[in-house]
Backbone bond lengths (Angstrom), bond angles and torsions (degrees), N, CA, C in turn:
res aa  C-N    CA-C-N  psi(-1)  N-CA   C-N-CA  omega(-1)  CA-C   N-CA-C  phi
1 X - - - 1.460 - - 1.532 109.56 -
2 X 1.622 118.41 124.99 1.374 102.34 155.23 1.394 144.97 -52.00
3 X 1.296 126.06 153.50 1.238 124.49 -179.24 1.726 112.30 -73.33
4 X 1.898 98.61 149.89 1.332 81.55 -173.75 1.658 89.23 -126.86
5 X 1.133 96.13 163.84 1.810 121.47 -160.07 1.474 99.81 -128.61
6 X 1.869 105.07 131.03 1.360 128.17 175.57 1.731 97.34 -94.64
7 X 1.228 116.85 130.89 1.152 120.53 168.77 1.378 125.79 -121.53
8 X 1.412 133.34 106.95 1.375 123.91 -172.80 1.679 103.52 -77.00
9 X 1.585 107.09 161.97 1.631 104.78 -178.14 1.405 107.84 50.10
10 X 1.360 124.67 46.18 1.489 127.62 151.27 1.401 117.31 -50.80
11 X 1.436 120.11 -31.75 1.763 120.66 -167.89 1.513 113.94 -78.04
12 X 1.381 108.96 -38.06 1.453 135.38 -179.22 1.952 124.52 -44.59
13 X 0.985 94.46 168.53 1.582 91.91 178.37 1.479 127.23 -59.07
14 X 1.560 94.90 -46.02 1.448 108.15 -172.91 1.567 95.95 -89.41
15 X 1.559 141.95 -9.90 1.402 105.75 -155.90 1.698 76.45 -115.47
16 X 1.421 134.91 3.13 1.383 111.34 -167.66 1.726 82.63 -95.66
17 X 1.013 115.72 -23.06 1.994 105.52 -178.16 1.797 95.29 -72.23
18 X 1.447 132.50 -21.64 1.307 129.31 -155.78 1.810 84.02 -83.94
19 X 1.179 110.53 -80.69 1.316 130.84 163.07 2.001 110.40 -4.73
20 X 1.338 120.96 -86.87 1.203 124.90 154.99 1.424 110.12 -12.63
21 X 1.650 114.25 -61.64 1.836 104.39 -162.76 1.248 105.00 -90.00
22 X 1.458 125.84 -1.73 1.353 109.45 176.82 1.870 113.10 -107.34
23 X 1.528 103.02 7.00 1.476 119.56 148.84 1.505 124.15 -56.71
24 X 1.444 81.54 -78.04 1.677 99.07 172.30 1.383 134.60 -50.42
25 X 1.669 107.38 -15.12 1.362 119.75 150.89 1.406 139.59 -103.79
26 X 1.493 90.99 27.77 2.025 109.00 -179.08 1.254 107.53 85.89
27 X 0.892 135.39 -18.02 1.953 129.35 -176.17 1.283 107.29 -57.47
28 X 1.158 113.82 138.01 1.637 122.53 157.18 1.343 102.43 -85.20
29 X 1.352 102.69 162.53 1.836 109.04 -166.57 1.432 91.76 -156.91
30 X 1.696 121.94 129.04 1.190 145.24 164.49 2.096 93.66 -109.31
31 X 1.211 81.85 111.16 1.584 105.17 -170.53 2.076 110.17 -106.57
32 X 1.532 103.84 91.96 1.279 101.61 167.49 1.855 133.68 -52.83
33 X 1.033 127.06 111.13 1.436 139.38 -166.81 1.464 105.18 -123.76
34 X 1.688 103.77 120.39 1.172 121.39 -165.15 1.678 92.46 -97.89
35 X 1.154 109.59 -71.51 1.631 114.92 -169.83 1.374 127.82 -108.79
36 X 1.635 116.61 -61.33 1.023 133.37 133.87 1.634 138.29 -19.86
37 X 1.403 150.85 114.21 1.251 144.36 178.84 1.454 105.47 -76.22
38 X 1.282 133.16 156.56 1.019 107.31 153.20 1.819 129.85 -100.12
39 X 1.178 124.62 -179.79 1.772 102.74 -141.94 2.187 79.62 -125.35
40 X 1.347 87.49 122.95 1.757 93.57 168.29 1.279 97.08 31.87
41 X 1.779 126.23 82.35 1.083 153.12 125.67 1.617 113.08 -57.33
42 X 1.849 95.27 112.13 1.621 99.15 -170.44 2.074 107.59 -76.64
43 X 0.996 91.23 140.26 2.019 86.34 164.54 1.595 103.35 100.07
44 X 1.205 95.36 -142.09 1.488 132.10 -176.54 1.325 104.23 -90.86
45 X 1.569 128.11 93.99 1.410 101.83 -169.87 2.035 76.73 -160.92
46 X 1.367 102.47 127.72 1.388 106.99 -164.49 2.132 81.32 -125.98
47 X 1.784 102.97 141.66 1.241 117.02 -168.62 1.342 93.13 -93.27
48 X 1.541 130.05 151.01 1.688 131.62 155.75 1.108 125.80 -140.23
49 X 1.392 125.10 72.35 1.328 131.14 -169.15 1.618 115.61 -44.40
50 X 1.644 99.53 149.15 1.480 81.81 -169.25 1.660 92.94 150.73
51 X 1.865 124.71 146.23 1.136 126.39 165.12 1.587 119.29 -97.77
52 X 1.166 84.69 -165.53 1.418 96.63 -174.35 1.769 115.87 -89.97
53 X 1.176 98.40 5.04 1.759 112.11 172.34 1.579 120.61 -120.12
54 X 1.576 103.37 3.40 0.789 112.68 -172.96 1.823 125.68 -106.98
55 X 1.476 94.78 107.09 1.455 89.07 -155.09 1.465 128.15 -82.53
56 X 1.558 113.81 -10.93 1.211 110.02 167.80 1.638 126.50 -75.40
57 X 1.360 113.79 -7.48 1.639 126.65 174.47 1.548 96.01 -98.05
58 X 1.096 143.05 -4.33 1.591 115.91 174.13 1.587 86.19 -108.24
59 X 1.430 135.42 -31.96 1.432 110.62 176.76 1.889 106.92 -51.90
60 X 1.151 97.33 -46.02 1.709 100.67 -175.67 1.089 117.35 -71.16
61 X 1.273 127.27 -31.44 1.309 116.36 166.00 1.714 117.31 -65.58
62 X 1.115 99.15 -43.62 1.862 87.14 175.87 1.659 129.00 -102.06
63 X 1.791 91.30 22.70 1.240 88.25 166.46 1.680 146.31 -54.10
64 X 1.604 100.96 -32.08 1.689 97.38 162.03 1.743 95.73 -129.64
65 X 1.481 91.78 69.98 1.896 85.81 159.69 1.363 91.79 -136.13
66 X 1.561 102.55 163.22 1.622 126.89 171.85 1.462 117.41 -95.07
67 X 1.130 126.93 -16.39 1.714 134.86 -157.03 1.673 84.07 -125.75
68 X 1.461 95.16 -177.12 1.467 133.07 174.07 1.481 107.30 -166.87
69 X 1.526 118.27 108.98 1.526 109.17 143.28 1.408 131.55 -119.28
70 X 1.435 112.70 119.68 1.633 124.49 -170.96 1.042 113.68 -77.64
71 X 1.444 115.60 125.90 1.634 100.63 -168.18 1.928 94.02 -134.31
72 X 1.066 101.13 -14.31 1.899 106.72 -164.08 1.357 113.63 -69.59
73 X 1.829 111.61 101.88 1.507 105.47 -153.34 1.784 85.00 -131.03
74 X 1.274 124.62 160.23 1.324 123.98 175.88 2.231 107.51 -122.87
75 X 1.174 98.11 146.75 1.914 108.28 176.41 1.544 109.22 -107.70
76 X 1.669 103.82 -32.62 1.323 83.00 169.60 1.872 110.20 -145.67
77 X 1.358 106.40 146.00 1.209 95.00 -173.80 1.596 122.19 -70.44
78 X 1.232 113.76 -175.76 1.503 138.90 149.43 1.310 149.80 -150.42
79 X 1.374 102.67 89.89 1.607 105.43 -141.34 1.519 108.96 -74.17
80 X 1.376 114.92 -31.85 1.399 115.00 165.70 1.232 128.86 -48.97
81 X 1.343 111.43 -22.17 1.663 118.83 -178.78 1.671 94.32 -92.70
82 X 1.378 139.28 -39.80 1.009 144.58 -138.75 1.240 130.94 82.83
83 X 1.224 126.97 38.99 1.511 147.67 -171.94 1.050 109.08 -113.14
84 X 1.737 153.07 91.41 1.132 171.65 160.69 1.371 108.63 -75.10
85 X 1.465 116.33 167.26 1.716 132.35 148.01 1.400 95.05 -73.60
86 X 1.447 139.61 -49.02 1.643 125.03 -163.93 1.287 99.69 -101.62
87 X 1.240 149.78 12.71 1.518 141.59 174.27 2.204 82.53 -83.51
88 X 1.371 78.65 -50.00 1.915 88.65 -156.79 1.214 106.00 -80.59
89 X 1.391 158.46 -62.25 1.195 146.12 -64.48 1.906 59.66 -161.52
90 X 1.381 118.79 -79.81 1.645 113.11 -176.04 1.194 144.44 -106.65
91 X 1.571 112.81 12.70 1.281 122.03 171.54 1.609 102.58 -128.01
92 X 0.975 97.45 0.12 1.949 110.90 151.28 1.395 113.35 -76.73
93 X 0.984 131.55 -57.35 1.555 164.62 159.64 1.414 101.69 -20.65
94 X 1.698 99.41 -75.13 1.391 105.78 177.45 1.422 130.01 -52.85
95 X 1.282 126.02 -48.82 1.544 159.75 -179.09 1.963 77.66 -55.02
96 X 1.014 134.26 -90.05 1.313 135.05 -157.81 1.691 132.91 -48.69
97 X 2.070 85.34 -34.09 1.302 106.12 178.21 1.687 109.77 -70.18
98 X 1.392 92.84 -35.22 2.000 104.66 -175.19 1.337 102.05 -66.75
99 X 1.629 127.49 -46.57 1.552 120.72 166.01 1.011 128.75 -22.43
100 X 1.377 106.66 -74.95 1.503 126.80 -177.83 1.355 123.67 -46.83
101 X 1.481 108.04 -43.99 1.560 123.63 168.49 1.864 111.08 -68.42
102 X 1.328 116.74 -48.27 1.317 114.64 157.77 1.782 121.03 -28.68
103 X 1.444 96.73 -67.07 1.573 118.86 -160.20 1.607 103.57 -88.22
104 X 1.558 121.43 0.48 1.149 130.02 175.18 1.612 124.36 58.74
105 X 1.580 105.75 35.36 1.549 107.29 -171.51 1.635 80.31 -103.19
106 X 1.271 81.44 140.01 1.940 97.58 -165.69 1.886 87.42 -108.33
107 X 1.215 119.35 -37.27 1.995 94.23 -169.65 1.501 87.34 -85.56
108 X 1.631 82.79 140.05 1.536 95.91 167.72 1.796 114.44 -134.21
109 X 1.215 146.41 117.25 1.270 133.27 168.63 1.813 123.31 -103.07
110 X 0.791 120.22 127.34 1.402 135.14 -170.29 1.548 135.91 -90.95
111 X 0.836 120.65 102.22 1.482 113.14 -179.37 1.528 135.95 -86.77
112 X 1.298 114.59 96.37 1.165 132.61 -171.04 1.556 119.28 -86.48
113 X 1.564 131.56 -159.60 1.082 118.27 176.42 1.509 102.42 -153.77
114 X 1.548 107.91 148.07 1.180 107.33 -160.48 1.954 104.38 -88.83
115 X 1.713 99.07 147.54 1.615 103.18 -163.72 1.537 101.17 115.05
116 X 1.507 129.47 -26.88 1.350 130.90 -158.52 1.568 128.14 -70.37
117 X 1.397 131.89 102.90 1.131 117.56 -150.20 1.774 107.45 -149.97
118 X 1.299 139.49 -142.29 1.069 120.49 -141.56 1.793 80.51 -118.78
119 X 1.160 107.18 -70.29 1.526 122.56 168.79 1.380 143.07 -67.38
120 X 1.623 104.28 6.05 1.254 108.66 -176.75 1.087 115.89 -52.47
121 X 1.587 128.49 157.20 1.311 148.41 145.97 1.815 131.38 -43.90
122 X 0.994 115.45 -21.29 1.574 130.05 157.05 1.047 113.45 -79.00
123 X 1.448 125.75 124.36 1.544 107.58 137.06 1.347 127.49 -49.28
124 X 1.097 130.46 -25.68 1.637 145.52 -172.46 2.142 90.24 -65.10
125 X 1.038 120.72 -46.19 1.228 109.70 -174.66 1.598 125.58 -123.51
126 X 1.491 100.85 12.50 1.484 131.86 139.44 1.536 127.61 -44.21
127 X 1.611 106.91 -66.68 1.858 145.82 170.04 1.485 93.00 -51.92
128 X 1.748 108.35 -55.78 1.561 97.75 -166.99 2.006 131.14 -57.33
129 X 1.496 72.80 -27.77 1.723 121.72 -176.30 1.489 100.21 -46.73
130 X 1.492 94.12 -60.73 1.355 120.32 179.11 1.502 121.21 -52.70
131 X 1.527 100.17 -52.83 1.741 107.25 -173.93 1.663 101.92 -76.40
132 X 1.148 118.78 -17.01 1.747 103.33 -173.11 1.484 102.92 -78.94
133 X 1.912 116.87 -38.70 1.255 93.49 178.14 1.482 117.20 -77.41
134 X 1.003 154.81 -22.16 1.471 136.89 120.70 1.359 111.72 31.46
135 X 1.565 102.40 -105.75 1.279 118.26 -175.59 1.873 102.24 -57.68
136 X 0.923 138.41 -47.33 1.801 131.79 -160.53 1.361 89.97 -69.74
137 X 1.481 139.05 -3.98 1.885 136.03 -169.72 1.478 95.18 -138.88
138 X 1.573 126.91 33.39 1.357 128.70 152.02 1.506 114.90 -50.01
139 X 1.678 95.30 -66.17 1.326 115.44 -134.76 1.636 113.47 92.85
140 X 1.010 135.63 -40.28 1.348 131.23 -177.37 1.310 114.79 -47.47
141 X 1.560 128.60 176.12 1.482 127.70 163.13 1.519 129.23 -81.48
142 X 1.602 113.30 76.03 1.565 87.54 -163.11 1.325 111.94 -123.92
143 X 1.192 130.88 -174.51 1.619 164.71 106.21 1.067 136.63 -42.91
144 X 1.716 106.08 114.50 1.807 83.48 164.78 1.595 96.07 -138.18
145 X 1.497 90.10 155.76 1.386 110.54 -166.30 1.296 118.09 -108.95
146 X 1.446 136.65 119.99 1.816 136.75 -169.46 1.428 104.49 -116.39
147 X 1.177 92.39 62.02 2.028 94.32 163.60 2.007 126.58 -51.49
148 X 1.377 111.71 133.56 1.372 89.21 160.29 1.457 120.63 -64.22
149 X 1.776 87.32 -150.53 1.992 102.38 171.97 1.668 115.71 -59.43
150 X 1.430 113.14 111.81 1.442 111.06 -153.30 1.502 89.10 -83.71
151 X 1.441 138.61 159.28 1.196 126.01 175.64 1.763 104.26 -155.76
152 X 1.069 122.11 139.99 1.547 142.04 -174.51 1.490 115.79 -166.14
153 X 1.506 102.68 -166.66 1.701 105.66 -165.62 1.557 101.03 -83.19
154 X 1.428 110.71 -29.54 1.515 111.57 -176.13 1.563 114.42 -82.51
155 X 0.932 116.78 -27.09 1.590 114.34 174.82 1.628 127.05 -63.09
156 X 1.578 90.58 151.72 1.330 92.02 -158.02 1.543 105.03 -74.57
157 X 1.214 113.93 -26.32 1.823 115.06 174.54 1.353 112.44 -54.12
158 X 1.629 123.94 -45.22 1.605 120.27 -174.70 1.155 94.68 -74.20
159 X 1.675 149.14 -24.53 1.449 131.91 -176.07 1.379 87.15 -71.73
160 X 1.083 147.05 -95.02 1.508 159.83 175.57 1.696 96.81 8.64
161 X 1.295 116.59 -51.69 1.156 128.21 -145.98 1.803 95.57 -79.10
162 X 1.356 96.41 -54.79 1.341 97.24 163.85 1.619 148.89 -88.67
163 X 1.327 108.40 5.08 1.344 133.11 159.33 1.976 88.17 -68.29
164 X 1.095 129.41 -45.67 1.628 122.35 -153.70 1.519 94.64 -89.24
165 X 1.238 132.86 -33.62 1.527 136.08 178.37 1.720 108.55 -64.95
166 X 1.766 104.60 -46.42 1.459 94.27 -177.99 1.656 100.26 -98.12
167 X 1.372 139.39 35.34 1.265 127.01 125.02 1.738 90.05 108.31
168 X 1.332 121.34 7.25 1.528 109.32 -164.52 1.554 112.75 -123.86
169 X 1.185 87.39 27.85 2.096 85.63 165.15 1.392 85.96 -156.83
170 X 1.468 106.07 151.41 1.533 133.63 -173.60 1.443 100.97 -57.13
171 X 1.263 116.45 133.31 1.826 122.30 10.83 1.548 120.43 -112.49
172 X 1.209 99.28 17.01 1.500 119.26 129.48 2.368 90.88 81.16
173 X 1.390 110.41 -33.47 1.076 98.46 165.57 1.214 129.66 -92.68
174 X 1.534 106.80 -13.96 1.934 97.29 -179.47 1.789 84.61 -141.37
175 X 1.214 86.73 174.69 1.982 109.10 172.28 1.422 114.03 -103.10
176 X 1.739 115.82 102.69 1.121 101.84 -147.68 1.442 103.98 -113.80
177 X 1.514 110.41 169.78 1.652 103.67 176.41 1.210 101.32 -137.60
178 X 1.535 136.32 -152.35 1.519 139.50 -142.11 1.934 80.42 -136.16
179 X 1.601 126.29 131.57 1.613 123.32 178.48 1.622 80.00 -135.58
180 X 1.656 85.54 151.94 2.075 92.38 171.91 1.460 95.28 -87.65
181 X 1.326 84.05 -171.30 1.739 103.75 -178.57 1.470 111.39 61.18
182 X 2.062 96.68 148.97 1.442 103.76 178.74 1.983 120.66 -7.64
183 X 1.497 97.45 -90.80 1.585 86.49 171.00 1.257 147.89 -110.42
184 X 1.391 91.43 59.91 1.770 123.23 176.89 1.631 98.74 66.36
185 X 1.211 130.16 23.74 1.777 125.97 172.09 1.383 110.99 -85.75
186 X 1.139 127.72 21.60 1.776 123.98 -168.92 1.584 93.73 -108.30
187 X 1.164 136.98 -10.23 1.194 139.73 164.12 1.463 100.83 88.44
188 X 1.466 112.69 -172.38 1.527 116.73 -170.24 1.606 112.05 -151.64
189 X 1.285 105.78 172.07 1.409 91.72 -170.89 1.907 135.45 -60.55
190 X 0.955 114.76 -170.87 1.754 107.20 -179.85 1.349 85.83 -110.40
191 X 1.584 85.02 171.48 1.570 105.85 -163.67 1.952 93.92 -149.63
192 X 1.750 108.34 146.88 1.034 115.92 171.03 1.180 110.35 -161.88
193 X 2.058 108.83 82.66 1.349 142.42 118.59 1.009 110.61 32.76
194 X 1.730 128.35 117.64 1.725 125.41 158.88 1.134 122.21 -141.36
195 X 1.167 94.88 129.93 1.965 104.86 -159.87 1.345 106.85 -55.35
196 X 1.304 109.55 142.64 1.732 105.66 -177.21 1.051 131.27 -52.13
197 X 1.392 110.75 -61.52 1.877 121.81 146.70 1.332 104.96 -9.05
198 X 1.085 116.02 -72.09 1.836 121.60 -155.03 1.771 90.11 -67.72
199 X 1.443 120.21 -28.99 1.790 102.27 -178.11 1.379 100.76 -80.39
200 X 1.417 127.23 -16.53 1.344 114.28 -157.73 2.302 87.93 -86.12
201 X 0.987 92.32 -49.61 1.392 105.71 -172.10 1.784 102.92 -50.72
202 X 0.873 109.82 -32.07 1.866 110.78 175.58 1.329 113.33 -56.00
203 X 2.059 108.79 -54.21 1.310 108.23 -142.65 1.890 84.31 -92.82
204 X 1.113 111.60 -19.60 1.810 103.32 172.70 1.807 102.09 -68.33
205 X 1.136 116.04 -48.96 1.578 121.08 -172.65 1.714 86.13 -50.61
206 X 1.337 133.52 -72.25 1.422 123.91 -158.27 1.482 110.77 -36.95
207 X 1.757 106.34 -58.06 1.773 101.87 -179.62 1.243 116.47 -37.97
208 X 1.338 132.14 -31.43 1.603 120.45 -155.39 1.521 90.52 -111.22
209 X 1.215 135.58 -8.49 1.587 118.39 -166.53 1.517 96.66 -120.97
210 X 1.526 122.15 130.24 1.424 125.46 -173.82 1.128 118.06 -98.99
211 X 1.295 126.23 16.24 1.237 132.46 -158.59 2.037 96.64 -109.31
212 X 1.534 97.88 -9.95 1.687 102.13 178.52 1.205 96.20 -82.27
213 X 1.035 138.31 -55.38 1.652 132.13 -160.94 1.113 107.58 -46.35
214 X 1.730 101.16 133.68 0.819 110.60 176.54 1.533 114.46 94.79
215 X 1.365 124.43 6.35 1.207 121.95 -151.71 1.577 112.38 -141.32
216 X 1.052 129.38 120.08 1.712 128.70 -167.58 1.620 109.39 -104.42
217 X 1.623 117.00 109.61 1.307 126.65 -155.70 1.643 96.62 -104.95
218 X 1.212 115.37 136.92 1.376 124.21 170.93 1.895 106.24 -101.27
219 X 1.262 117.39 118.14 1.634 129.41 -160.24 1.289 131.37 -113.67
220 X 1.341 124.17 72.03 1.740 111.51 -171.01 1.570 107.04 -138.90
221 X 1.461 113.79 -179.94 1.361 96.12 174.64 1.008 162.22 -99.17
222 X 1.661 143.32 -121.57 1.422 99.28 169.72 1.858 112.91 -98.13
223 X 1.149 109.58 -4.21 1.660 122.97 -173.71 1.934 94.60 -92.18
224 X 1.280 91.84 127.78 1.432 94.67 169.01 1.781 104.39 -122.94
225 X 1.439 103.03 125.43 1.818 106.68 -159.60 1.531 86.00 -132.40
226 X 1.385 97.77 155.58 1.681 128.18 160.92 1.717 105.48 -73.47
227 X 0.960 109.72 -157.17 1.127 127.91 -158.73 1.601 111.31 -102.83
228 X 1.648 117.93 -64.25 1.573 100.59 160.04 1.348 113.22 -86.75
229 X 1.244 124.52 35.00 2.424 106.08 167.35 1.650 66.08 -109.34
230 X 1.401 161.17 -39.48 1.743 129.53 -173.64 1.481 98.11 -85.73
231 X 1.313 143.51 -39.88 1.707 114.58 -175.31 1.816 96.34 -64.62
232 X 1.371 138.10 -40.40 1.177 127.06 -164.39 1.778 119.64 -76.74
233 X 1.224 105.41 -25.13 1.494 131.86 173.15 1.942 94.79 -62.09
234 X 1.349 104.29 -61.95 1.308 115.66 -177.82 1.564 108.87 -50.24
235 X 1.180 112.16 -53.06 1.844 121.90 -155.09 1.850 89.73 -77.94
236 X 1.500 131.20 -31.77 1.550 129.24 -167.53 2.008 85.29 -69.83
237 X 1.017 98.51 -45.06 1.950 103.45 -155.42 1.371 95.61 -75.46
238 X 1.366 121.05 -29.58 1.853 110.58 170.38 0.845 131.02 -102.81
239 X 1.479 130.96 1.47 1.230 127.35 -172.76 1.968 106.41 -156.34
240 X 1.466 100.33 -21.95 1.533 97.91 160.40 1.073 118.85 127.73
241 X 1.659 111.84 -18.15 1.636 138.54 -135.65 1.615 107.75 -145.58
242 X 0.839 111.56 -179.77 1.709 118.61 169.85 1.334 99.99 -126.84
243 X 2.019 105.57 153.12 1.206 96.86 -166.14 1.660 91.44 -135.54
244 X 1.278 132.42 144.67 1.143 152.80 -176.98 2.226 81.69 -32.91
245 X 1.578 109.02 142.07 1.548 98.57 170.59 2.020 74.82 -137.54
246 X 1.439 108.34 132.18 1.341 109.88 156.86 1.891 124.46 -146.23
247 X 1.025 114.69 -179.73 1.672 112.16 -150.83 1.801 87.53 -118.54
248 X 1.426 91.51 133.88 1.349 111.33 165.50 1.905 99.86 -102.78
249 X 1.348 101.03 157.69 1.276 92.42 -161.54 1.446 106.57 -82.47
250 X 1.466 129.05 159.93 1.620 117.38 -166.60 1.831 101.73 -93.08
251 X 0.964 117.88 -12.39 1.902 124.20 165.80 1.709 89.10 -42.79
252 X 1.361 99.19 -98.46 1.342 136.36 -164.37 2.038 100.84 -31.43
253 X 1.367 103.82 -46.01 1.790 99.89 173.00 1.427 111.90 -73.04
254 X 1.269 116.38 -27.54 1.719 118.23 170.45 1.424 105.33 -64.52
255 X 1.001 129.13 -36.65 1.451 133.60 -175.25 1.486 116.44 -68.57
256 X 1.471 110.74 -59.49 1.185 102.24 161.84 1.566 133.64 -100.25
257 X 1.171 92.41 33.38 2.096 105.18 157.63 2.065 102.67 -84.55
258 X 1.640 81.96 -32.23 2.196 89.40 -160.58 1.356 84.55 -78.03
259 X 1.456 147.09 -16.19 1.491 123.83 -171.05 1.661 121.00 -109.22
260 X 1.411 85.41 -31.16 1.769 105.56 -176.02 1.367 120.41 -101.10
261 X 1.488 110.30 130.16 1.341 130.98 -129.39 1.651 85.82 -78.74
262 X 1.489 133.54 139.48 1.972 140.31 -169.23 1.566 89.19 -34.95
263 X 1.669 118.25 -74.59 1.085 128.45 -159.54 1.689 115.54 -30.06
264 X 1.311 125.90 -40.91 1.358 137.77 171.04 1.286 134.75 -80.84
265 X 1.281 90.02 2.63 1.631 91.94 179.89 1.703 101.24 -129.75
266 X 1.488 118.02 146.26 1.711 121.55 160.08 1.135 113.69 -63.08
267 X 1.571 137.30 -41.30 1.284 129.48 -170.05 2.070 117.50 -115.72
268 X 0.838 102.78 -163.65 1.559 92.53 161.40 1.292 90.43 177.54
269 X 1.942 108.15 178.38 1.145 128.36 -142.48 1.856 117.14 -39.04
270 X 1.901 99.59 -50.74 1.899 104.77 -152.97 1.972 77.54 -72.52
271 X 1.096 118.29 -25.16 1.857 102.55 -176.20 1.380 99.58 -53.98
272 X 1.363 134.50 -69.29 1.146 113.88 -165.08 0.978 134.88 -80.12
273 X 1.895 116.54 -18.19 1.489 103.52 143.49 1.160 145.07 -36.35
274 X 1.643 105.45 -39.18 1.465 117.70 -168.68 1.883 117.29 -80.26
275 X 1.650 82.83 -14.95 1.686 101.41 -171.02 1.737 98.44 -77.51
276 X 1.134 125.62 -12.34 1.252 133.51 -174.39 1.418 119.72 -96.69
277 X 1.814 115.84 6.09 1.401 121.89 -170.36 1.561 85.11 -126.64
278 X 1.586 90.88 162.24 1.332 106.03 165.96 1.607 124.86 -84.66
279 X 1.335 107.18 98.39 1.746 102.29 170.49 1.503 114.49 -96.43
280 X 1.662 91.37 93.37 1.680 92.39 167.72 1.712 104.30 -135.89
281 X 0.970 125.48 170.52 1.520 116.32 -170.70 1.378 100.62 -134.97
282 X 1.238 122.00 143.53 1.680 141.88 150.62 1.771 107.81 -51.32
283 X 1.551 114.86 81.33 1.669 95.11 165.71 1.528 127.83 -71.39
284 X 1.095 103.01 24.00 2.192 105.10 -174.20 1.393 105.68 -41.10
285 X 1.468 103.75 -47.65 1.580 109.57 -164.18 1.189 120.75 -81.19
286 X 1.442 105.79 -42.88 1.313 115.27 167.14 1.274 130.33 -60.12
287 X 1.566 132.87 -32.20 1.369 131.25 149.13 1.260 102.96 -59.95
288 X 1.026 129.98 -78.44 1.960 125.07 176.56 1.749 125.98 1.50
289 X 1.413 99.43 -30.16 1.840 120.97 -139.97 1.766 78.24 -115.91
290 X 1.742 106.56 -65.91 1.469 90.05 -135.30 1.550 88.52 -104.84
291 X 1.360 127.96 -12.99 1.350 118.01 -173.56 1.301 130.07 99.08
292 X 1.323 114.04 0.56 1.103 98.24 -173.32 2.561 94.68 -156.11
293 X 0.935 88.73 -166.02 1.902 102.03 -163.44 1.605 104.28 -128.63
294 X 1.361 107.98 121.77 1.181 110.25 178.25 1.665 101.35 -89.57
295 X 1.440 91.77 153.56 1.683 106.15 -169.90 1.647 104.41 -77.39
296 X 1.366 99.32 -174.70 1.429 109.95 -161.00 1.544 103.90 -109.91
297 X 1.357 123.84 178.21 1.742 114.68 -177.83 1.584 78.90 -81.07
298 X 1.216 106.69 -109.09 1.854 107.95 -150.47 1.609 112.60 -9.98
299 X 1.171 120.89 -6.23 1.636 113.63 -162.95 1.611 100.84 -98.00
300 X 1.290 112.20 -48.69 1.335 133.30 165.91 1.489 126.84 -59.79
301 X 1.306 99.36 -50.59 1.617 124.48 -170.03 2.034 97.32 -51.66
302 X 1.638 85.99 -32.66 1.732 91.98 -164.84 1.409 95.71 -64.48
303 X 1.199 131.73 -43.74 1.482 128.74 -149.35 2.075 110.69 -71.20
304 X 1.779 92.96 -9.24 1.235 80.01 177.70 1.800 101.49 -149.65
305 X 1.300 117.63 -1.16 1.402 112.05 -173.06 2.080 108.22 -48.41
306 X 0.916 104.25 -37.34 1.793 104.56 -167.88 1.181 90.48 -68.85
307 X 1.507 148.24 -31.61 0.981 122.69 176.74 1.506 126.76 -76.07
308 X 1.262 118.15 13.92 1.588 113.40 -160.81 1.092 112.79 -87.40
């Protein structure tokens, strides 16, 4: 019998590409669904409504599975609803990790985020900080995985990306990002992009290869870019052209993240902190482990930018 796999954030961007590859490689998948259904799920793929605090749907959901992959991560909060970095990010974490140990599914793989560390400056990668030691003080068998900026046709960043190329979400004349200094010209950190596919294809590669356990992978791709060579990379693959990319200063977006109420704004505070570090990752290990090189944006980007 194949193995079957609990997946949190089955509905989502990243877990319906996770979902897909662990079809296509025989797995059955009991797929947690918070709000969202998910829509013509190929295979073996059983629905279980239910949160992430909710403990009688993760006993049931992993009642006859062998794996666990956690994928249910939040960018921006909502505190009015009750949506936090630590409701989600580690007492999500927790709630899932105690399942598993309950229901005795010993592999577990984790989805973390790349930048994530003890002292960071975000709460966004503070929480994360939080949820890995979690999982590294299971006891269980696990993985965890620190992807960069994940990017595909379904994500909400390439819509963003291309709402700003064809000119129709603010500020409507350039594609803009977060620069230090007085007027945001000090530039900002690099970034290296990984096609979703290639995250979904990692965290299925971990289940079958034992040589991850136990092992915390840093994940991005092979192009490591600033800020305008990916809005301009982006704007050639959607629209044909290059499009003006310029920096609002990252002071001035901290300022008005601290005054203006979530609902009104696209980003908020740990974004533009985080937009100010370098997220690029060392793959040594990760080719070492899994065998193989994750692709680059322009390489990827091609296979689907015209459609965006």
């Amino acid at each position: 019998m194949p193995a079957r796999v609990f997946v949190t954030g089955g509905s989502g961007f990243v877990g319906s590409a996770v979902i897909n590859e662990l079809t296509t490689r025989g797995f059955g998948v009991n797929a947690l669904i918070n709000r969202e259904e998910l829509t013509a799920a190929p295979g073996d793929v059983r629905q279980v409504r239910g949160g992430l605090s909710d403990r009688a749907a993760l006993d049931a959901g992993m009642a006859d599975c062998q794996m666990v992959i956690h994928l249910v991560g939040i960018i921006m909060e909502k505190p009015s609803q009750g949506i936090t970095f630590q409701k989600v990010h580690v007492e999500g974490t927790r709630s899932v990790v105690e399942a598993a140990v309950r229901r005795r599914v010993r592999r577990f793989v984790q989805m973390s985020a790349l930048g994530t560390r003890e002292n960071a400056a975000s709460n966004y990668h503070q929480t994360k900080w939080q949820a890995e030691q979690i999982v590294r003080s299971s006891g269980l068998d696990w993985t965890i995985i620190r992807p960069s900026l994940i990017h595909g046709p379904g994500g909400e960043f390439m819509k963003m990306e291309a709402k700003w190329a064809r000119k129709k979400a603010p500020p409507f004349l350039f594609m803009p990002y977060f620069g230090s200094g007085i007027l945001g010209l000090g530039g900002a950190g690099m970034l290296q992009p990984i096609y979703v596919h290639d995250v979904a294809r990692a965290f299925v590669d971990a289940l079958q290869k034992p040589q991850t356990i136990g092992q915390l992978y840093d994940l991005g791709g092979s192009q490591q870019l600033s800020w305008p060579q990916m809005h301009k990379m982006a704007a050639r693959a959607i629209i044909g052209k290059n499009r003006w990319a310029a920096a609002l200063p990252a002071w001035y977006a901290k300022f008005l993240a601290g005054v203006t109420p979530t609902r009104f704004l696209p980003f908020n505070r740990d974004q533009v902190i985080m937009s100010q570090e370098d997220n690029t990752a060392d793959l040594a290990d990760f080719i070492r482990d899994f065998g193989w090189t994750p692709r680059g944006f322009e390489q990827t980007l091609a296979e689907y930018g015209s459609r965006l």
